[in-house]
LOVEX-113336 format. One line per field, with one value per residue (C-alpha): residue in three letters; x, z, y. Coordinates in nm, 4 decimals, decimal comma. Each point is the difference from the previous one (the first is absolute). Layout:
BEGIN
r	c(Ala/...)
xx	c(X/...)
zz	c(Z/...)
yy	c(Y/...)
//
This chain:
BEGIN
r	c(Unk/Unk/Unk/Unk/Unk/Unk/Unk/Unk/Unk/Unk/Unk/Unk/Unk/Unk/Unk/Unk/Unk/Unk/Unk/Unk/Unk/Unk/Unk/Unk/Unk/Unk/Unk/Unk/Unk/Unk/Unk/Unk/Unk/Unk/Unk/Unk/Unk/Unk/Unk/Unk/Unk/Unk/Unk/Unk/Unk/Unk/Unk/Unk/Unk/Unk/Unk/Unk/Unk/Unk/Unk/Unk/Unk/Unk/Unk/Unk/Unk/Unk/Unk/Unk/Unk/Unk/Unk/Unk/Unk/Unk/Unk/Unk/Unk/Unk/Unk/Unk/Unk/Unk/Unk/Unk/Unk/Unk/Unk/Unk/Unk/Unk/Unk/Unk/Unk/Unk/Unk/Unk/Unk/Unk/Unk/Unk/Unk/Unk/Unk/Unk/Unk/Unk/Unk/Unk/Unk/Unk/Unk/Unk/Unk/Unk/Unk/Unk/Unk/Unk/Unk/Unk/Unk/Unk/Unk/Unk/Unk/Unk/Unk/Unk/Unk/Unk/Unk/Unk/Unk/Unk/Unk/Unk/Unk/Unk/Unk/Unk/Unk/Unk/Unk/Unk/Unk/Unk/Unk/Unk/Unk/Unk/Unk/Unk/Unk/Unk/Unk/Unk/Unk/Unk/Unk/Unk/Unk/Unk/Unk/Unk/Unk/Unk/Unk/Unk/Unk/Unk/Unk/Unk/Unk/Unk/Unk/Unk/Unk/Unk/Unk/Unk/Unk/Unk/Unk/Unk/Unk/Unk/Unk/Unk/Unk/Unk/Unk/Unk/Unk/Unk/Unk/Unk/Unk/Unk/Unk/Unk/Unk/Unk/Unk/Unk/Unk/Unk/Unk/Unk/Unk/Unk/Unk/Unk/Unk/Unk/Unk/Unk/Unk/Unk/Unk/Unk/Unk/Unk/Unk/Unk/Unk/Unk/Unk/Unk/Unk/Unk/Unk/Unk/Unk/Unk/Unk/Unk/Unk/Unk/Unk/Unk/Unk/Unk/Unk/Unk/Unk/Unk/Unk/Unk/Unk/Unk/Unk/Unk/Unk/Unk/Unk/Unk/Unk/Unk/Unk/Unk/Unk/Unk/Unk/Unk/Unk/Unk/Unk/Unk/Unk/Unk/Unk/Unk/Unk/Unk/Unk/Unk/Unk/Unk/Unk/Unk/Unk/Unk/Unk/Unk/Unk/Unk/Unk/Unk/Unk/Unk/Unk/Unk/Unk/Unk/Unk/Unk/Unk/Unk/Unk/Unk/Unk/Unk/Unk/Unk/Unk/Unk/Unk/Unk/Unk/Unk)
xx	c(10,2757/0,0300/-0,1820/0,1040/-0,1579/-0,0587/-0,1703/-0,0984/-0,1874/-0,3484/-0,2310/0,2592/0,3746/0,2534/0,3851/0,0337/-0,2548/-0,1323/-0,3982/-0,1527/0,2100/0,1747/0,1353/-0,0207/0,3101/-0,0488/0,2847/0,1502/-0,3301/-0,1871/0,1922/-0,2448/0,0003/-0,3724/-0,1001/-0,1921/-0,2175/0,2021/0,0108/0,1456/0,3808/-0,0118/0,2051/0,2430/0,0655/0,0300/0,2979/0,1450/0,0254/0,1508/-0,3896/-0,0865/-0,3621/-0,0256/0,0058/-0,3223/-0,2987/-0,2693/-0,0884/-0,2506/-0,1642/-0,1781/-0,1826/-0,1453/0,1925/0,2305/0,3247/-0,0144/-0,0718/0,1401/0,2999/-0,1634/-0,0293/0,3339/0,1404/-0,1846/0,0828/0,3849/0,0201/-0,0807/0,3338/0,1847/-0,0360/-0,3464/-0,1546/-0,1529/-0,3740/-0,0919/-0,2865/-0,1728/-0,2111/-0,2161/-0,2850/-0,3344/0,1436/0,3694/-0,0469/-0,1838/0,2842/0,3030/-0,1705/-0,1570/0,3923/0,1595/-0,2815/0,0130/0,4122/-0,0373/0,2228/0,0945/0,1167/0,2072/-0,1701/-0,3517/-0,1585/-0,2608/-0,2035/-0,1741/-0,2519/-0,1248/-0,2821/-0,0093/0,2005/0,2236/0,2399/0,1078/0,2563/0,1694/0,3612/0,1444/0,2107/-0,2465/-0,3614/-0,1128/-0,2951/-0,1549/-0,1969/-0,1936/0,1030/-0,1277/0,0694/-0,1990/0,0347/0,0232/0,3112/0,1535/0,2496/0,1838/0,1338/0,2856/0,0118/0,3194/-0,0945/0,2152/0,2940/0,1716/0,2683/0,3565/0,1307/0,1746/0,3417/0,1035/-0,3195/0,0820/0,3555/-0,0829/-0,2361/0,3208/-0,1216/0,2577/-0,0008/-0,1350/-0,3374/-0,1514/-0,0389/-0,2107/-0,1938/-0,1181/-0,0709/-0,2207/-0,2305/-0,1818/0,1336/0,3482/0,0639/0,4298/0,1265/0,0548/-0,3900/0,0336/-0,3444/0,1619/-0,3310/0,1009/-0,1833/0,2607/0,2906/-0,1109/0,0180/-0,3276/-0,1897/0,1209/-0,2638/-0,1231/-0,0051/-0,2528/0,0183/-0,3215/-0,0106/-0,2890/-0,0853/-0,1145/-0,2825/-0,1532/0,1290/-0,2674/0,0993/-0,1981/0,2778/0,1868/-0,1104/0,1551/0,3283/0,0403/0,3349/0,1433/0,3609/-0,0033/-0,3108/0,0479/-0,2135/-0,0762/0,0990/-0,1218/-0,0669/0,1648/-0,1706/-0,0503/-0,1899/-0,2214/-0,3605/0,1867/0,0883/-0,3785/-0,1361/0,1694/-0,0356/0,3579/0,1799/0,2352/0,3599/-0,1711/-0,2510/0,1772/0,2312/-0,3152/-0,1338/0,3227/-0,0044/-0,3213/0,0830/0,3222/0,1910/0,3743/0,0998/-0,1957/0,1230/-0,1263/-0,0705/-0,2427/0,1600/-0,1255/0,2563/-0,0426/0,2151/0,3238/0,3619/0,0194/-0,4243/-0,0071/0,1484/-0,3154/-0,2432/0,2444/0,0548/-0,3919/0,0152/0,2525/-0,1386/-0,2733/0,1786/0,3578/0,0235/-0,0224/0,1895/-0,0505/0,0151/0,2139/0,0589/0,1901/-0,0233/0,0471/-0,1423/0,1273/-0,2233/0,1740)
zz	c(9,8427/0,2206/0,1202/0,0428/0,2099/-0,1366/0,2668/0,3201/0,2047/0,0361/-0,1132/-0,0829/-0,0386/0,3144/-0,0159/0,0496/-0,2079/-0,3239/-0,0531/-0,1287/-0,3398/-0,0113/-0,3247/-0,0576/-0,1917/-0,2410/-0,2352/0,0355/-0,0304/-0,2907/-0,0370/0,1362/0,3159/0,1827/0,1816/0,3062/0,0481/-0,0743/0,2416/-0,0505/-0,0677/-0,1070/-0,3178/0,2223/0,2270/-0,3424/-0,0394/0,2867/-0,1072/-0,3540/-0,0269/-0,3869/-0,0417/-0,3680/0,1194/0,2303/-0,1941/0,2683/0,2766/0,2845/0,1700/0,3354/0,0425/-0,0788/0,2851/-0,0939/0,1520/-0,2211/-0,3503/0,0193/-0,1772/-0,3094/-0,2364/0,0396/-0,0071/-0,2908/-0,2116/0,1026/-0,1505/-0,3417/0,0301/0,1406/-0,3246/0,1587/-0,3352/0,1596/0,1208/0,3878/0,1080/0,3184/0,2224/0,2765/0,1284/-0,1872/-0,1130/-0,0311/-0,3183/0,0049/0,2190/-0,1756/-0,3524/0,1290/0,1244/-0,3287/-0,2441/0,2592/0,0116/-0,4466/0,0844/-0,2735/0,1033/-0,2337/0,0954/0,0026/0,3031/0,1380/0,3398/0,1750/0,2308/0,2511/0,2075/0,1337/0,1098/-0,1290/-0,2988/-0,1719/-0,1953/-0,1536/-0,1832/-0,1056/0,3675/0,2316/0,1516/0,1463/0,2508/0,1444/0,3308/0,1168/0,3471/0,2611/-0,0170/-0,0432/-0,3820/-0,2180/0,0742/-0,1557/0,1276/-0,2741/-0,0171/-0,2564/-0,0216/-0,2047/-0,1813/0,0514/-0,1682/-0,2132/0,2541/-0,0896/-0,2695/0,1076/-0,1624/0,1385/-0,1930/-0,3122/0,0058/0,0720/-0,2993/-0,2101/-0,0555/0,0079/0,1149/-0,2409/-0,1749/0,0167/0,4076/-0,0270/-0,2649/0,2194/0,3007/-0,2496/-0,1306/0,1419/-0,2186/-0,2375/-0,2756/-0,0561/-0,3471/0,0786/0,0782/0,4064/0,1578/0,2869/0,2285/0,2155/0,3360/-0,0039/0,0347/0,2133/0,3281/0,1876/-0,0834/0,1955/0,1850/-0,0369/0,1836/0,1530/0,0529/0,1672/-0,0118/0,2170/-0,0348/0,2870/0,2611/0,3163/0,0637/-0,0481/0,1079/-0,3344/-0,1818/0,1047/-0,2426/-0,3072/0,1669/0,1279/-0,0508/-0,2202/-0,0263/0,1551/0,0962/-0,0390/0,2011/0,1629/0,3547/0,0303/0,3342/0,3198/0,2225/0,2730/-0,2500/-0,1352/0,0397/-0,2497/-0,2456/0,0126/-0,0295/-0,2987/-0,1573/0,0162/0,1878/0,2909/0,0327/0,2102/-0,1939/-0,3491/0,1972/0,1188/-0,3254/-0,1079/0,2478/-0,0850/-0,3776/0,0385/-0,1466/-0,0538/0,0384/0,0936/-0,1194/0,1681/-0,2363/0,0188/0,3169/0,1666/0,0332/0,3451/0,0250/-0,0644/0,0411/0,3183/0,0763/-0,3210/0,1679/0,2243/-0,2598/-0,1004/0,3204/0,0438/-0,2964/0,1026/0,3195/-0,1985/-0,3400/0,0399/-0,3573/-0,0818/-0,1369/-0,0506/-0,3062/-0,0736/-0,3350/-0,2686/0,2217/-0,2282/0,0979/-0,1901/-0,0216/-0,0194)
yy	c(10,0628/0,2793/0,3170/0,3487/0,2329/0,3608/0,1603/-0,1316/0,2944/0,0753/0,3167/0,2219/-0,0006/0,0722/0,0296/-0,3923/-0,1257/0,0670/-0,1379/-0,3378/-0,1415/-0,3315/-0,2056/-0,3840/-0,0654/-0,2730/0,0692/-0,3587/-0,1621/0,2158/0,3010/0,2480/0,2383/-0,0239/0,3357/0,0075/0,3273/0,3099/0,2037/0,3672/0,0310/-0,3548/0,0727/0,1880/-0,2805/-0,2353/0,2390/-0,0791/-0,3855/-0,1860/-0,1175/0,1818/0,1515/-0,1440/-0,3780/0,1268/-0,2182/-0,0245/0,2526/-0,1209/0,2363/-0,0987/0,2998/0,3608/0,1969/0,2381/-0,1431/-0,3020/0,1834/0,3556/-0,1173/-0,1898/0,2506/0,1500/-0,4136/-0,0314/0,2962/-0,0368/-0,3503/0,1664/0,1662/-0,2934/-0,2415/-0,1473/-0,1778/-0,2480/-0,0536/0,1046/-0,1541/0,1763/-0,2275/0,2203/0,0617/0,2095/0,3048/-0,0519/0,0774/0,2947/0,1367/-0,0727/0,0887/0,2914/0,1140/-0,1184/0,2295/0,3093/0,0436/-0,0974/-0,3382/-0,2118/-0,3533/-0,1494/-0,3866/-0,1544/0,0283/-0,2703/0,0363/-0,3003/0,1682/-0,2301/-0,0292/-0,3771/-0,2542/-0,2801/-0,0765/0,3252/-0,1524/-0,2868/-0,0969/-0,2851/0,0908/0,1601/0,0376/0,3501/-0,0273/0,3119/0,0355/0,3099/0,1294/0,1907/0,3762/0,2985/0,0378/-0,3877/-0,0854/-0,3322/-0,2471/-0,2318/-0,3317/-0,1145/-0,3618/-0,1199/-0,3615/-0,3068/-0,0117/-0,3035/-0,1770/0,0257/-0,2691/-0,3308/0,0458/-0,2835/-0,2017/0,1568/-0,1312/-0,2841/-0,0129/0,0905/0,3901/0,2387/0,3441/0,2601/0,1518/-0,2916/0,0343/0,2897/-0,1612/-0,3060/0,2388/0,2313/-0,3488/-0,2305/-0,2850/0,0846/-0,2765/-0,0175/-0,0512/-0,4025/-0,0440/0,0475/0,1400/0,2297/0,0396/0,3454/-0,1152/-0,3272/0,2523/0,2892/0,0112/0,0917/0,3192/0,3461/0,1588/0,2991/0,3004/0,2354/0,3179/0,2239/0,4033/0,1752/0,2947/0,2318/-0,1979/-0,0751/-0,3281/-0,3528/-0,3064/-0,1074/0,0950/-0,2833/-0,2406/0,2808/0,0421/-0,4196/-0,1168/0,3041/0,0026/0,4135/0,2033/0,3643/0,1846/0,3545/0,0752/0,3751/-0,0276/-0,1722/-0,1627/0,2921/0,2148/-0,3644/0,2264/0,2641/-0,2456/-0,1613/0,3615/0,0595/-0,3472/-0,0959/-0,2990/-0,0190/-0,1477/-0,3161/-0,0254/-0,0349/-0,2563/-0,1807/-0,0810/-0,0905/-0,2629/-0,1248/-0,0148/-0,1758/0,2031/-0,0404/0,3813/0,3138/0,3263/0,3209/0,3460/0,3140/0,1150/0,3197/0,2998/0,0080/-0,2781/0,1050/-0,1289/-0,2554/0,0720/-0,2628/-0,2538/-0,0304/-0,0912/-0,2699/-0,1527/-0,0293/-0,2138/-0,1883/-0,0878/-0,1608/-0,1247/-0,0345/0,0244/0,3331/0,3053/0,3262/0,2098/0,2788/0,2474/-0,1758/-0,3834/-0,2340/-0,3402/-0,3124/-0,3218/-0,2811)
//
């Protein structure tokens, strides 16, 4: 499981940093791509990686603002082209569909997939697999803007070789059998019950996206004891009565609620342009001072959870 950062500026694009996009690569686990807002460009920057538009299935979109959308339609009408047959399902807030539907009938676009919208306007589970929970949680900004939380289920432990050998089962289909069922019955009359030769289930991970906000300690109790936190840091610490004006979040800030959620690793995106180059490093060093544990994103960063 790992995560690829598109676009990691806020508003509007600069030379360094393209705006809001990032992909949840779940190819090992389910073989799908999940895209985080889209952001102008955002196909552009897909160029720029081996990541392949057509394995794109789900698109969250935290909010209305123009520097996390921009980019859907062209996404969307691109995949056509690019051997996209499967369905996209859009998950946004009132109106996302209005917008990208609206774009897609206007410029006479012709996708060559079904596409589904989930337009939300409350809290909670969003979505559920036989391999993960979405939770959504509205956050404070000046249009509804959404944070998300992807909560991977427990997986099966690893199988005791060793017990099966000593059981006098050999190496072959039949492993993969007796991890897939509960119970497996062998051709002699053996019950094989999975749980006595597994080792103990694998947690799993969490991952947490924000979208743009004014920080709330209540948000704690989402983000508590996720794996990484991504979360916006338009605004260092010296300019803290800018960010509140326009209903975004500070470097310190996103680090303190880090801190009180737990959290293993705090990755900072949506930075202004005016910090540029070595000015960058500021904003992460304010973090730092508060949660050691933190990093900050760049264009095509790809973060791998372990």
């Amino acid at each position: 499981m790992e995560m690829t950062f598109l676009g990691t500026g806020a508003g509007m694009p600069s030379k360094e940093r393209n705006v809001s996009a990032l992909i949840l690569n779940l190819l090992h686990e389910i073989n799908e791509l999940w895209l985080f807002d889209c952001g102008e460009a955002t196909q552009h920057q897909i160029l720029r990686t081996t990541l392949k538009p057509r394995k794109i299935t789900k698109i969250f979109i935290t909010h209305l603002h123009g520097d996390h959308i921009f980019g859907l339609p062209g996404l969307l009408s691109s995949r056509s082209f690019l051997d996209g047959e499967d369905p996209v399902t859009i998950y946004g807030p009132v109106g996302i569909k209005k917008y990208v539907m609206t774009s897609l009938e206007l410029s006479k676009t012709h996708l060559t997939y079904p596409l589904y919208f989930v337009e939300l306007d409350d809290e909670g589970l969003i979505f559920e697999n036989e391999r993960f929970l979405i939770h959504n949680i509205k956050l404070k900004h000046n249009v509804l803007s959404y944070g998300y939380r992807i909560t991977e289920k427990d997986q099966l432990g690893e199988l005791q070789v060793e017990k099966l050998l000593k059981l006098g089962i050999r190496p072959g289909p039949i492993f993969r059998t007796i991890k897939e069922n509960e119970q497996t019955v062998l051709e002699d009359g053996t019950v094989i019950s999975r749980k006595d030769v597994t080792g103990p289930p694998k947690k799993g991970k969490k991952i947490t996206i924000f979208g743009d906000t004014r920080y709330d300690k209540r948000f704690s109790n989402f983000v508590k004891h996720s794996d990484v936190l991504i979360h916006e840091a338009t605004f260092s610490d010296e300019h803290k009565n800018l960010a509140k004006q326009y209903y975004h979040a500070t470097s310190k800030e996103a680090a303190m609620l880090a801190k009180a959620g737990s959290v293993k690793k705090l990755i900072l995106t949506h930075i202004s342009s005016r910090y540029q180059q070595e000015v960058k490093q500021t904003l992460l060093k304010e973090a730092q001072s508060i949660f050691k544990h933190t990093k900050i994103a760049y264009d095509l960063y790809t973060f791998k959870l372990k």
